[in-house]
Structures are given as structure tokens and as C-alpha cells.
PAKETOR-997605 format. One record per residue: y, x, z of N, C-alpha, C in turn; residue in three letters. Coordinates in steps of 0.1 Angstrom, whole numbers, padded with zeros to 4 digits, always signed. Layout:
! PAKETOR-997605
YXZYXZYXZala;...
***
This chain:
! PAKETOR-997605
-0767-1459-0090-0778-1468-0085-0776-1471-0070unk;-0776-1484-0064-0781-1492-0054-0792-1493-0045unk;-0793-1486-0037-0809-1492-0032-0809-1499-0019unk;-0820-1505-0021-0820-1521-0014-0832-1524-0008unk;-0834-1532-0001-0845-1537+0002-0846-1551+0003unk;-0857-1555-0002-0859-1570-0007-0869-1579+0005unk;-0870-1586+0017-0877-1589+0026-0882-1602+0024unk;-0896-1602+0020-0902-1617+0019-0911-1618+0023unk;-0912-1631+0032-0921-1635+0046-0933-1639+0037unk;-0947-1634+0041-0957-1638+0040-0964-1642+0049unk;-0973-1652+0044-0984-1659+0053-1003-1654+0054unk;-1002-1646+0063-1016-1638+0058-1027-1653+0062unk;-1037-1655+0061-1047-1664+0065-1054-1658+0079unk;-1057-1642+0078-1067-1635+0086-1051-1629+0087unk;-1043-1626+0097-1034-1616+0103-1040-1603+0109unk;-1052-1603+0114-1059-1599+0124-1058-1581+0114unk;-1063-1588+0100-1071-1579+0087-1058-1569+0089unk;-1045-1574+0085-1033-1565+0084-1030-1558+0100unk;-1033-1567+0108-1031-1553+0118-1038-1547+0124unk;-1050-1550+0119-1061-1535+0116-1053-1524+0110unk;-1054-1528+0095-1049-1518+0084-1038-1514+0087unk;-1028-1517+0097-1013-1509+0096-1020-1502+0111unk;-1029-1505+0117-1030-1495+0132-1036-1480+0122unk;-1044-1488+0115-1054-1474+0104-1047-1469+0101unk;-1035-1471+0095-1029-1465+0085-1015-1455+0097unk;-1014-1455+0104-1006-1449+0112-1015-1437+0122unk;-1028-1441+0120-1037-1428+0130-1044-1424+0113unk;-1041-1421+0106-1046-1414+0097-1032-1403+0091unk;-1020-1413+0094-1003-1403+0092-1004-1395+0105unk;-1011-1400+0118-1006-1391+0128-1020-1375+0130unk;-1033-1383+0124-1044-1370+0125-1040-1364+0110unk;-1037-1369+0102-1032-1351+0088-1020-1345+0099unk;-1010-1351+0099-0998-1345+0105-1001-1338+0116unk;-1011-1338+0126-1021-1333+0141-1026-1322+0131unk;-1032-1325+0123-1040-1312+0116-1030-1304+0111unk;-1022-1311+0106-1012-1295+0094-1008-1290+0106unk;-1003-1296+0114-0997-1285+0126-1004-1274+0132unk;-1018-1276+0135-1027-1268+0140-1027-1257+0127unk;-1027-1264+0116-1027-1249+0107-1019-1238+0100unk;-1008-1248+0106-0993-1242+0101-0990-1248+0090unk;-0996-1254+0079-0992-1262+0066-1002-1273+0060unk;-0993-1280+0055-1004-1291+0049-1015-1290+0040unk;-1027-1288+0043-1037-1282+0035-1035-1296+0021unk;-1043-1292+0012-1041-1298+0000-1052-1305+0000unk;-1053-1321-0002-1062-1328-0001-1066-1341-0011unk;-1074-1350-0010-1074-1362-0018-1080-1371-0009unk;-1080-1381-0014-1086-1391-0006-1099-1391-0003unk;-1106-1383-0008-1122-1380-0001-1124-1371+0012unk;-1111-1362+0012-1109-1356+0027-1106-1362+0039unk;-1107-1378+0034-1097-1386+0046-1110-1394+0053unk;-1121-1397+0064-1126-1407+0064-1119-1420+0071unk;-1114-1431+0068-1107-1441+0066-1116-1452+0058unk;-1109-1467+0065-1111-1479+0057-1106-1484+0047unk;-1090-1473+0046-1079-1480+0037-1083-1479+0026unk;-1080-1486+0019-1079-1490+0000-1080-1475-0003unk;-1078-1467-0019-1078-1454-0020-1061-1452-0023unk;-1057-1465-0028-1043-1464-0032-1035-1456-0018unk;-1039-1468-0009-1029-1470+0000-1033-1458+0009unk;-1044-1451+0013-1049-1438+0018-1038-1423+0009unk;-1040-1426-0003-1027-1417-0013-1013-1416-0008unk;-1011-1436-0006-0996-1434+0002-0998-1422+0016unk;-1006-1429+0021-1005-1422+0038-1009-1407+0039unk;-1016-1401+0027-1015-1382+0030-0998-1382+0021unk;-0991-1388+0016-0981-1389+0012-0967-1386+0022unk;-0971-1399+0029-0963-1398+0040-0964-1390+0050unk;-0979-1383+0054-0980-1377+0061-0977-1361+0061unk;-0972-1355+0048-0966-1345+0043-0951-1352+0043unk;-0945-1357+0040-0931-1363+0046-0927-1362+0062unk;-0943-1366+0066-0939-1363+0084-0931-1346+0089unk;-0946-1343+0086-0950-1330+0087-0938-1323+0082unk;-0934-1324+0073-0918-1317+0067-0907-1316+0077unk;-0906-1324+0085-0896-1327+0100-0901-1327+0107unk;-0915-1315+0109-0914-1306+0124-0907-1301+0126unk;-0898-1287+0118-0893-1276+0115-0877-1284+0118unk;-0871-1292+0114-0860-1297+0119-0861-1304+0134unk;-0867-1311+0135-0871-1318+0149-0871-1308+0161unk;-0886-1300+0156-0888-1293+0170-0901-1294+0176unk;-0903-1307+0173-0915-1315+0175-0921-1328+0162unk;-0934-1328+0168-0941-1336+0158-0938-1351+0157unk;-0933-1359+0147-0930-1371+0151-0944-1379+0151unk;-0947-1388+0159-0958-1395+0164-0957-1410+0162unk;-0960-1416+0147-0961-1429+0144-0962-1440+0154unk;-0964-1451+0159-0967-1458+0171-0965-1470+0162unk;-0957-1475+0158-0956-1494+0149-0965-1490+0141unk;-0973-1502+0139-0981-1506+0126-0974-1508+0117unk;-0980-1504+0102-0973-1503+0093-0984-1502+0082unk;-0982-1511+0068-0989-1504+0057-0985-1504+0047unk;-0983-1492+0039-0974-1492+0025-0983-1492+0013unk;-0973-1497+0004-0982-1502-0006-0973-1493-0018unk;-0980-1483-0029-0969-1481-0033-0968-1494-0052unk;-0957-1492-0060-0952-1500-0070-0963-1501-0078unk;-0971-1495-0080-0982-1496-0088-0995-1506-0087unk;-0992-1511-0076-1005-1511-0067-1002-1530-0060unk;-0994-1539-0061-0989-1548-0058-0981-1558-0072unk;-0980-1571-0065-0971-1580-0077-0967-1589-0067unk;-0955-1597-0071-0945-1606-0063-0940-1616-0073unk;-0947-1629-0074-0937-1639-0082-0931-1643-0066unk;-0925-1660-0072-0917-1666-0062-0926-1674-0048unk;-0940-1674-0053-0951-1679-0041-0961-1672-0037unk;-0959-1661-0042-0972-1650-0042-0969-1639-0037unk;-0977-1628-0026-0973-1617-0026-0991-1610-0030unk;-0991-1600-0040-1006-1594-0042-1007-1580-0035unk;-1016-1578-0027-1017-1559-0027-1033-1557-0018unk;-1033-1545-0027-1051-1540-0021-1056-1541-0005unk;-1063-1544+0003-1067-1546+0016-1084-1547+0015unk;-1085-1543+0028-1107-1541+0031-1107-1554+0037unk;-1122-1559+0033-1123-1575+0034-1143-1569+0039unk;-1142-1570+0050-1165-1568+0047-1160-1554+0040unk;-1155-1543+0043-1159-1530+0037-1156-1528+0023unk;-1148-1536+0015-1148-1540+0002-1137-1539+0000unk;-1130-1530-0010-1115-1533-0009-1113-1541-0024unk;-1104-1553-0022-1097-1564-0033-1085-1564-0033unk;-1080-1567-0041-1063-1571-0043-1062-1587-0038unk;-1057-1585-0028-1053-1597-0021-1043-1608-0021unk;-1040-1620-0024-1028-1626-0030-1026-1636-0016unk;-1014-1634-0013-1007-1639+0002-0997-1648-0001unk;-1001-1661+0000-0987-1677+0002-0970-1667+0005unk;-0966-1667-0001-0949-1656+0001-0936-1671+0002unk;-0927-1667+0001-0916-1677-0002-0908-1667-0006unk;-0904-1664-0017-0891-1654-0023-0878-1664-0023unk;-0865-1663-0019-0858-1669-0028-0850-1664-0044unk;-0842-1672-0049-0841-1670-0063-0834-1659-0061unk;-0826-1653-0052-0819-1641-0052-0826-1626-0051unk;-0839-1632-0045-0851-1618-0045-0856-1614-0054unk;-0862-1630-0065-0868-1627-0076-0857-1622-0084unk;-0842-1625-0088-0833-1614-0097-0831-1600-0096unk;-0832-1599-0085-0830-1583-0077-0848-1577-0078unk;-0854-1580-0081-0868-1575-0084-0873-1577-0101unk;-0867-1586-0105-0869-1582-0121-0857-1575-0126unk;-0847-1572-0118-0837-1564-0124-0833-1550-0121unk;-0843-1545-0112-0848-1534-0106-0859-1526-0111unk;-0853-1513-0103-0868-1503-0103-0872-1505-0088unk;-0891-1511-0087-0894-1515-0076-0900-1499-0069unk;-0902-1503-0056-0904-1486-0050-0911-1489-0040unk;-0919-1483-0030-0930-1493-0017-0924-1503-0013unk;-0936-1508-0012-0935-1520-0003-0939-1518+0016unk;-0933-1523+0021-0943-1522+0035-0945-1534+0041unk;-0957-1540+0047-0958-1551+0054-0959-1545+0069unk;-0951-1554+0072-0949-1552+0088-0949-1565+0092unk;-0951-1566+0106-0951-1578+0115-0939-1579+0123unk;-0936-1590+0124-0922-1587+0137-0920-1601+0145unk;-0923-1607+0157-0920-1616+0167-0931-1626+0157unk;-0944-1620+0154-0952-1629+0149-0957-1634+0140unk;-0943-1628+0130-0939-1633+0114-0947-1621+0106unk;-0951-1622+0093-0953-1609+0084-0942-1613+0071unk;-0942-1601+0071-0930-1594+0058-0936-1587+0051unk;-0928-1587+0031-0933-1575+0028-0921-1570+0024unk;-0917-1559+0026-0899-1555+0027-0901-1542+0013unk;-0896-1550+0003-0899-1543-0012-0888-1532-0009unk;-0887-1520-0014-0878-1512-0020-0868-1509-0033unk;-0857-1512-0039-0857-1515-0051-0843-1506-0051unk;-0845-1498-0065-0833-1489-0068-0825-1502-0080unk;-0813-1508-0079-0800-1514-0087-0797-1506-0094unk;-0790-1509-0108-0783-1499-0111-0771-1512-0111unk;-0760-1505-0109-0747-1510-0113-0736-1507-0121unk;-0728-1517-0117-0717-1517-0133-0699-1507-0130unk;-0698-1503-0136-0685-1491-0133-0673-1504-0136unk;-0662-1503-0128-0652-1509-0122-0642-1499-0133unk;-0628-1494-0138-0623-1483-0143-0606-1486-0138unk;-0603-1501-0133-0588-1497-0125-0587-1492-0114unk;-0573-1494-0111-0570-1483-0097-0566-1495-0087unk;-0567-1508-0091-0565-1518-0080-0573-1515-0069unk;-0566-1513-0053-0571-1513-0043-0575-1526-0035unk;-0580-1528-0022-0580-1537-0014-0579-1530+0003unk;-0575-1535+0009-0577-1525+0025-0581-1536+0034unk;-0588-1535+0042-0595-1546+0049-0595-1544+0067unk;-0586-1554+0071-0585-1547+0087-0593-1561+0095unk;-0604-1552+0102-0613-1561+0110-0604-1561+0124unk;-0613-1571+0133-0608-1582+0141-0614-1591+0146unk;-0611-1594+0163-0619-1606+0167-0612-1619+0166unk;-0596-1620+0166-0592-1635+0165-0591-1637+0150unk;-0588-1625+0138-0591-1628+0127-0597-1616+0125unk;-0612-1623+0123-0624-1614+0121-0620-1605+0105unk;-0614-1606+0097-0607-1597+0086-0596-1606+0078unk;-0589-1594+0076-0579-1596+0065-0582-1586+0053unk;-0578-1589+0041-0579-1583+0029-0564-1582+0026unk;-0555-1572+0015-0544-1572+0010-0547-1561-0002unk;-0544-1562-0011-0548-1556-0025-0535-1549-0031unk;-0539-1540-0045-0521-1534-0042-0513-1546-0057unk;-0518-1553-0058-0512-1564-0062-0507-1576-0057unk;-0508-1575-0040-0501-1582-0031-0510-1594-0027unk;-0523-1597-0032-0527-1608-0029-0536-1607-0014unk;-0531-1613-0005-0535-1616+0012-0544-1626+0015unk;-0555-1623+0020-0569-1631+0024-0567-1631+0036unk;-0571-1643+0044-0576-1640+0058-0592-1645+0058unk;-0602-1638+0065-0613-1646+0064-0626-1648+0081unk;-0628-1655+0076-0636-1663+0095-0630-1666+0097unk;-0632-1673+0112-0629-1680+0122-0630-1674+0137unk;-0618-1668+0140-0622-1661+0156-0624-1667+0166unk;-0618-1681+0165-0618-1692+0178-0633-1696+0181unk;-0641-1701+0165-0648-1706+0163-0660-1696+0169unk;-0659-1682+0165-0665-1671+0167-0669-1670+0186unk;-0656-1675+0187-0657-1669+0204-0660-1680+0211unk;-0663-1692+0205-0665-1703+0217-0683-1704+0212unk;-0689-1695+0198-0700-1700+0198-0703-1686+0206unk;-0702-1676+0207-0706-1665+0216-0704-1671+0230unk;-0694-1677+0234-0693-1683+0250-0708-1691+0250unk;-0707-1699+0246-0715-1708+0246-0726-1703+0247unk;-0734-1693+0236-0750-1684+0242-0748-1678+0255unk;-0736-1672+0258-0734-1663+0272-0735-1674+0282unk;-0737-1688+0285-0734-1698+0295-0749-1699+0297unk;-0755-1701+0283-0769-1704+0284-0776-1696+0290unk;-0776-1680+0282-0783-1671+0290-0779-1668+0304unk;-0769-1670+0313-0769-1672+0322-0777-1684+0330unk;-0773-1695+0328-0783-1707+0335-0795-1705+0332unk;-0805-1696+0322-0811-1693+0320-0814-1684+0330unk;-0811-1674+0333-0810-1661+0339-0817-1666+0353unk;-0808-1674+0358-0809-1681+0376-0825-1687+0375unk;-0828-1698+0361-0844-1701+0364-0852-1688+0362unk;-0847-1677+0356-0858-1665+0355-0867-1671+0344unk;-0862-1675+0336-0867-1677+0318-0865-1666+0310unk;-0869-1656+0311-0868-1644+0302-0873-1644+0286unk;-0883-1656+0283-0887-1656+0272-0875-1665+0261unk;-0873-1671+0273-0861-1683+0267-0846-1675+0261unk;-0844-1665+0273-0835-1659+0270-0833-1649+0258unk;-0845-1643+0257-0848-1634+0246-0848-1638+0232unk;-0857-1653+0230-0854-1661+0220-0841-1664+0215unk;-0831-1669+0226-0815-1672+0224-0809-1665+0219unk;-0814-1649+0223-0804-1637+0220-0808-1637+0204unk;-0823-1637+0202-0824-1634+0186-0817-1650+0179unk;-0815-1662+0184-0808-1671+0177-0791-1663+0177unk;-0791-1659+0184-0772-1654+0187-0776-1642+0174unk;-0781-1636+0177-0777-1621+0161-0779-1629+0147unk;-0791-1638+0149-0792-1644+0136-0779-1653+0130unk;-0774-1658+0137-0760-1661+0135-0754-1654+0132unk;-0742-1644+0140-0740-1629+0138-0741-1629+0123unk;-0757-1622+0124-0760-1617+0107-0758-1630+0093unk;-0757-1640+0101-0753-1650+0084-0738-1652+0086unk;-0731-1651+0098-0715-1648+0098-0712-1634+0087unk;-0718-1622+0090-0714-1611+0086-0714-1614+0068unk;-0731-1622+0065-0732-1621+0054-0717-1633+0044unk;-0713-1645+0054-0708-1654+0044-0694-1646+0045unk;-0689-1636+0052-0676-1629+0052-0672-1616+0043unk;-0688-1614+0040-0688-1601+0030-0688-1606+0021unk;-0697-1619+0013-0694-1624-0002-0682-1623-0005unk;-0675-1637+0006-0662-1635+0001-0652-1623+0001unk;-0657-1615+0009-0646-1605+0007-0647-1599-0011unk;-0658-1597-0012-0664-1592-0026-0661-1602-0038unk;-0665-1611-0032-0656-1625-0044-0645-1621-0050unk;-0635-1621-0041-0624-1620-0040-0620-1608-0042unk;-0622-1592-0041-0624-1582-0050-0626-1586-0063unk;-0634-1593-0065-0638-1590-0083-0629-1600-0087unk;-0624-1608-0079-0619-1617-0092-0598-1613-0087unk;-0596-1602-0083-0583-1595-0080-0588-1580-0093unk;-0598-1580-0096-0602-1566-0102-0601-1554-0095unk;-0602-1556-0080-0601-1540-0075-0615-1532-0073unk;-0609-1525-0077-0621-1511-0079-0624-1496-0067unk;-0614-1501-0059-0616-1496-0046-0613-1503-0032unk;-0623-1506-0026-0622-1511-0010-0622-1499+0002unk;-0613-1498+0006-0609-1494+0017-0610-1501+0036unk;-0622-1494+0043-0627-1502+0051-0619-1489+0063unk;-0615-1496+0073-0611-1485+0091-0625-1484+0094unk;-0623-1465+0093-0637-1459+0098-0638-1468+0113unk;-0657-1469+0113-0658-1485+0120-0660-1473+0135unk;-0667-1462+0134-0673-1457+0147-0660-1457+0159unk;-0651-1461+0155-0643-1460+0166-0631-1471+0172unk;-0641-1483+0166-0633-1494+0164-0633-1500+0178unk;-0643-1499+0188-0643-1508+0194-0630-1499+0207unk;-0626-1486+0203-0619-1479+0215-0601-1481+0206unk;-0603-1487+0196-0593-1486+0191-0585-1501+0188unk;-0594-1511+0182-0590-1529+0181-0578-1531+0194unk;-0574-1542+0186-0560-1547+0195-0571-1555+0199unk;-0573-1559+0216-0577-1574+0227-0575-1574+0236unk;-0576-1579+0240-0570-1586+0258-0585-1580+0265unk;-0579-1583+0279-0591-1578+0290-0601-1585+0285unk;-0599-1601+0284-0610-1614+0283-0618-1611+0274unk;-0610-1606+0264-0618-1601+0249-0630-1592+0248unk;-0625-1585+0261-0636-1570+0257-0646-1572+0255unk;-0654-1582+0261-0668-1581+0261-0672-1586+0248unk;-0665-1594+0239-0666-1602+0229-0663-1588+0217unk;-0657-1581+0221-0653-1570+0211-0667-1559+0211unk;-0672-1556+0224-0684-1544+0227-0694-1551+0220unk;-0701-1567+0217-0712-1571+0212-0708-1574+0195unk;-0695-1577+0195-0690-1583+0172-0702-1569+0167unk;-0709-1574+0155-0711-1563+0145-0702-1560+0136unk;-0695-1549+0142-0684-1545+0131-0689-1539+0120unk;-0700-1530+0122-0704-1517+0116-0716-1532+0105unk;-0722-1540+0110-0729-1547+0103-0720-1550+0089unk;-0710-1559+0094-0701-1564+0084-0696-1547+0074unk;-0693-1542+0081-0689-1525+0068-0703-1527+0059unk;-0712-1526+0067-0725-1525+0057-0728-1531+0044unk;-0725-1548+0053-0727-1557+0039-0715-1558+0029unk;-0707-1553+0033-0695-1550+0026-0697-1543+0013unk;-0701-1528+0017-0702-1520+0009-0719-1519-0001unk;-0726-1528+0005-0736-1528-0001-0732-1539-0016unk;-0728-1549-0011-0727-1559-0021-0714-1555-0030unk;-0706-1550-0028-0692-1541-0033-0699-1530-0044unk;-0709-1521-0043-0710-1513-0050-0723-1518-0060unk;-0726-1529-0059-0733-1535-0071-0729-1545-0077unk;-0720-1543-0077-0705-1550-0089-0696-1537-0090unk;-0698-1524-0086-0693-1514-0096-0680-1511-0086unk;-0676-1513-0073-0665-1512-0063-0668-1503-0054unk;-0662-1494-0057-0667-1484-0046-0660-1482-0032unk;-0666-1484-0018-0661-1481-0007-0659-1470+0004unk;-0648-1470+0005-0644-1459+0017-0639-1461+0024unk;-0639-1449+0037-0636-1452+0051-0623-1445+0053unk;-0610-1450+0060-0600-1440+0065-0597-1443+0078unk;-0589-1427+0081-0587-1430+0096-0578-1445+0103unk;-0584-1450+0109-0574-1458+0114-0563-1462+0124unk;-0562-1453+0124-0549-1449+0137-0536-1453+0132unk;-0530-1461+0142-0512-1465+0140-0511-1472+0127unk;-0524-1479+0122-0524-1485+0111-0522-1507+0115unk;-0520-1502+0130-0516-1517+0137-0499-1517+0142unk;-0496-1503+0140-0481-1499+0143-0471-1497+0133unk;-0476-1491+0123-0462-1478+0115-0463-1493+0106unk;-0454-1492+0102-0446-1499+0092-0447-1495+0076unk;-0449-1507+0071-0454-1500+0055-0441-1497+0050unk;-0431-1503+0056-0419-1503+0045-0412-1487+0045unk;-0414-1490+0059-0403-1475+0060-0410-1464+0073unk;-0423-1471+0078-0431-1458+0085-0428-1462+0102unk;-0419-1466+0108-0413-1464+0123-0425-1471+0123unk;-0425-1467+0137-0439-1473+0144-0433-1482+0158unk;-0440-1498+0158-0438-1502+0165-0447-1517+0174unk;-0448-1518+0180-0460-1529+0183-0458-1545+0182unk;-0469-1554+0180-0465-1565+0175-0466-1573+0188unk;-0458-1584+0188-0453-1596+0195-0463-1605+0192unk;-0476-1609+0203-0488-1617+0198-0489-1615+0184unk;-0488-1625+0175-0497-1624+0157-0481-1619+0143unk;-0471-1611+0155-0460-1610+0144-0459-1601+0149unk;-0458-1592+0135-0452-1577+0137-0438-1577+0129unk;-0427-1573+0135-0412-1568+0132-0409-1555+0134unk;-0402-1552+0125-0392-1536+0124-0380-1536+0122unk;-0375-1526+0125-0353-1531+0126-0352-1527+0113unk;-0357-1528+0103-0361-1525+0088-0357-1537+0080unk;-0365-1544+0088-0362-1558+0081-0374-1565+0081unk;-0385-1552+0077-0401-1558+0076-0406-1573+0085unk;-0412-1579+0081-0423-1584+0090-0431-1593+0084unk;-0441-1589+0088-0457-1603+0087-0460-1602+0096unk;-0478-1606+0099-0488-1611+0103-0491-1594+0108unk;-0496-1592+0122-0498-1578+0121-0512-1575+0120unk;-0519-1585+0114-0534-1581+0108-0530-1575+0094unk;-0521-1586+0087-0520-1581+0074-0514-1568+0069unk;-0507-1564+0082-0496-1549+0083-0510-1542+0083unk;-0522-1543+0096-0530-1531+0092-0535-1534+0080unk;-0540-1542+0073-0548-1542+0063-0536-1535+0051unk;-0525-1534+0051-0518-1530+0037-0520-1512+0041unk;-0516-1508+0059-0516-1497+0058-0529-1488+0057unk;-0542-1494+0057-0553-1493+0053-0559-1487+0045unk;-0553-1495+0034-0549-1497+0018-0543-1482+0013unk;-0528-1482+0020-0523-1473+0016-0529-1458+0024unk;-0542-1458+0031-0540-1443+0039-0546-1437+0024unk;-0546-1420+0028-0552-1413+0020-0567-1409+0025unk;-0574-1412+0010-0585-1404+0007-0589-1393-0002unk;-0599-1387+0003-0602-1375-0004-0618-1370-0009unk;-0624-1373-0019-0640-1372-0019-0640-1381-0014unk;-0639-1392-0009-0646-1400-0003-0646-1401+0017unk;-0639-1391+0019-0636-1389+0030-0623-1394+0037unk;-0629-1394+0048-0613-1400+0055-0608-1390+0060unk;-0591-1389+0059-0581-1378+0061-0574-1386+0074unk;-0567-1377+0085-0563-1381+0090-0549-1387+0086unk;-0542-1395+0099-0530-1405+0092-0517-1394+0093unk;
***
């Protein structure tokens, strides 16, 4: 099983109502959690012990949660202290076609099931009738309301041993090589770095009038980019997995990419802001519900050693040579040696 979260923008009429109910619903998680502390354990309660405006449903979620709080004192140290508004709805209690979002809310003291103008697209509604759904939460964010479903996938089992190894990158944002020899390059690094130049010019001339709102806005236009780059790079990588038949993707453990990546001085800064770790995510999220399972290995001297025969040696701008005879493309070199490192459980071994 998969789990996922499904985000679809709703349009409240009264907004005002939901962020009442998500302030309520966070000082009612932080006074049980205030109280079990005082008594050393979560006394046992129902929703008549609570006085609150919430629904009775959604009051069940929050002594719910608030025994989930409470559980990570004892690891923390300290009591964690809610602060964003939030209100969860759990599966029982809610319905989502493609224009509708429904769930219980106080209206005049009265609690009704409430139906909110939604926009699902057709990829939400498949992944929600083909799912087990699990809370919902409405949250607000730069204005907008969401309701961000929870859903366990089940997926489909893959059974060859065809691999893929995948070496990330800023002038070629990835390569793929499979152990059937077939070589992908995918993005655009030029394309990548003149639209990143281009926000960094703005936010600067920006910067000098002291437009901070403007600036802030640009930046969330720059990630939202980013985030639909990462997404159209992962299909294809996944595409292209399933229709090669490999059954294992092999990704360079990412936490250490940015001290590790081949770039120039000019590059660095272009390299400190890439979502590497974004792209592994969507990777492996979309990979293991089509039955492809992903792992991480070390990535060291996997831009050097030579697949053929091991010497280790460094590449000449975008060609790598060995007195072997070897040579390609020295993205494609890491991506084969990638491919070939060893795993174990699931773990990365060193090279």
C-alpha cells in the first residue's frame, strides 16, 4: 500500500466559519493535551467532557488527536503546542464528487453537513474511488482553502530484476540507463537556469524598490514552477520504467548531493536552491504505484570509476574516457554506476 494525499481547493462562501473551527479545534488539542500533562495520563473521555462548538464527529477526531499529541511528550521532552489552524474531518463523516466538497460545521449553534463549490481533477477523483480514504484536513494557505484527503493505494507487484539508475544534475537535470542498456536524458538545464536567472534579476530590482510583497509572490511563482518541473520529469522517468519493465529504480542518496554534484563556481547557487530531494520524492512515490520499488545508494566516485573496468578517472566537460577504451557521456557513466552499486534491505552500502 501507497499513501497519498489528495489536495482539492475549496471555495467556502463564509471563510470566516472555517477559521473559527480550525482556531477551536486546535485549543481544544492543546487544553486535553494541557490537562493529561497535569495528570500524568490521558483521562478517558467522550465528547460530553469537551465544552466546545465543534460538530461531535469532529470533537472525537480532536480528543483523538489529542492522545496522539500527548503520546510525544515522553519522546520530545516537552509538550507539543498546536498554533496553525486546522480541522479534521475523519472518512466517515465527509463526501467528494468532482464539484463538491461535504463535511459537518456549526452554522447559528447548529451543526449541518456542509457542501463547498471544490474543483477535483480527473486524477483526484481515480485515486479516491480507488482508494481507502482516511482524514481529511481543511486548511487555509496564502488565502486559498484546501481539503487535503488522505488515501491508502494499493499497488501492483513488478517480478523482474530489470534495473534503472538515475544520476541527477543541473545541466542535465537526470539521466536514466537500465540493465538493458536503454539511455534517457531528461529536462532542460539551460532552460532550467535562464528561468531561475531570470526570477533572481527580478527579485533583485524588486529588492532596491523594497517590494517585499512582490518579492514573496515571485518566489512562490519560482517553487511552483520548480514543483511542475519536478512533476513532468518524474512521469517520464516512470513512463519509461514501465514501458523498459524495470522493477527496481535506483536513486544517489540525495542528503548529500549538493556537497557532492559536479558544477562550476557560477553554478553553486543554482545547485543550493534545485529540489533534488523533491524530484527523489515524486519519483518514488509515482514508481511504487505501478509496483517499482525505489532505493537509495551511496554515491561516491560514481562520476569517476569506470563501469568497464573500475579505474577511476575525471571527465573532460560532458565526456568521460578511460585508457580501457570506455567512453560516454559522464552523466550516463554515473547513472550506469548507480545502477550497478550494491544494495542491501533496502539500504545503501557503501561503494
Amino acid at each position: 500500500m501507497q499513501v497519498l494525499t489528495v489536495k482539492i481547493r475549496i471555495f467556502p462562501d463564509q471563510p470566516a466559519i472555517l477559521v473559527q473551527l480550525g482556531k477551536e479545534y486546535i485549543r481544544v488539542v492543546n487544553q486535553l493535551t494541557e490537562r493529561a500533562e497535569q495528570l500524568g495520563a490521558f483521562p478517558k473521555m467522550t465528547t460530553k467532557d469537551v465544552e466546545t462548538i465543534l460538530p461531535f464527529a469532529v470533537c472525537n477526531q480532536a480528543i483523538r488527536d489529542a492522545k496522539s499529541v500527548f503520546s510525544k511528550i515522553k519522546k520530545l521532552g516537552v509538550r507539543p503546542i498546536l498554533k496553525k489552524p486546522v480541522y479534521f474531518v475523519n472518512n466517515q463523516n465527509y463526501t467528494v464528487t468532482e464539484n463538491t466538497v461535504a463535511f459537518p460545521i456549526v452554522v447559528d449553534e447548529k451543526t449541518k453537513k456542509t457542501t463547498f463549490r471544490a474543483t477535483a481533477t480527473s486524477r483526484d477523483m481515480e485515486l479516491l474511488r480507488k482508494s481507502k480514504l482516511g482524514l481529511m484536513r481543511i486548511i487555509e494557505k496564502s488565502g486559498k482553502w484546501y481539503a487535503q484527503i488522505s488515501v491508502e493505494v494499493p499497488t501492483s507487484v513488478t517480478n523482474n530484476e530489470n534495473i534503472m539508475g538515475i544520476d541527477l544534475g543541473l545541466k542535465v537535470p537526470a539521466v536514466s540507463v537500465t540493465s538493458t542498456g536503454k539511455t534517457r536524458f531528461f529536462g532542460n538545464g539551460r532552460q532550467n537556469k535562464y528561468i531561475r536567472r531570470k526570477h533572481e534579476q527580478r527579485r533583485r530590482k524588486l529588492g532596491k524598490l523594497k517590494k517585499l510583497s512582490a518579492i514573496r509572490k515571485l518566489g512562490n511563482k519560482e517553487q511552483r514552477w520548480m514543483k511542475d518541473q519536478n512533476h513532468k520529469m518524474s512521469r517520464q522517468i516512470v513512463d519509461t520504467a514501465i514501458q523498459e519493465g524495470v522493477s527496481i529504480i535506483k536513486l544517489e542518496r540525495l542528503e548529500n548531493i549538493r556537497k557532492t554534484a559536479r558544477t562550476s563556481r557560477k553554478n553553486a547557487k543554482n545547485l543550493q536552491s534545485w529540489t533534488f530531494y523533491q524530484l527523489g520524492q515524486f519519483i518514488s512515490y509515482k514508481a511504487n504505484l505501478v509496483g517499482i520499488k525505489v532505493v537509495e545508494v551511496d554515491p561516491a566516485y560514481t562520476s569517476q570509476s569506470c563501469p568497464a573496468c573500475g579505474e577511476k578517472n575525471k571527465a573532460k566537460d560532458r565526456r568521460y574516457e578511460c585508457s580501457c577504451g570506455f567512453h560516454a557521456h559522464r552523466d550516463r557513466v554515473g547513472a550506469i554506476n548507480i545502477m550497478n552499486q550494491p544494495v542491501a534491505d533496502g539500504n545503501s552500502l557503501s561503494a
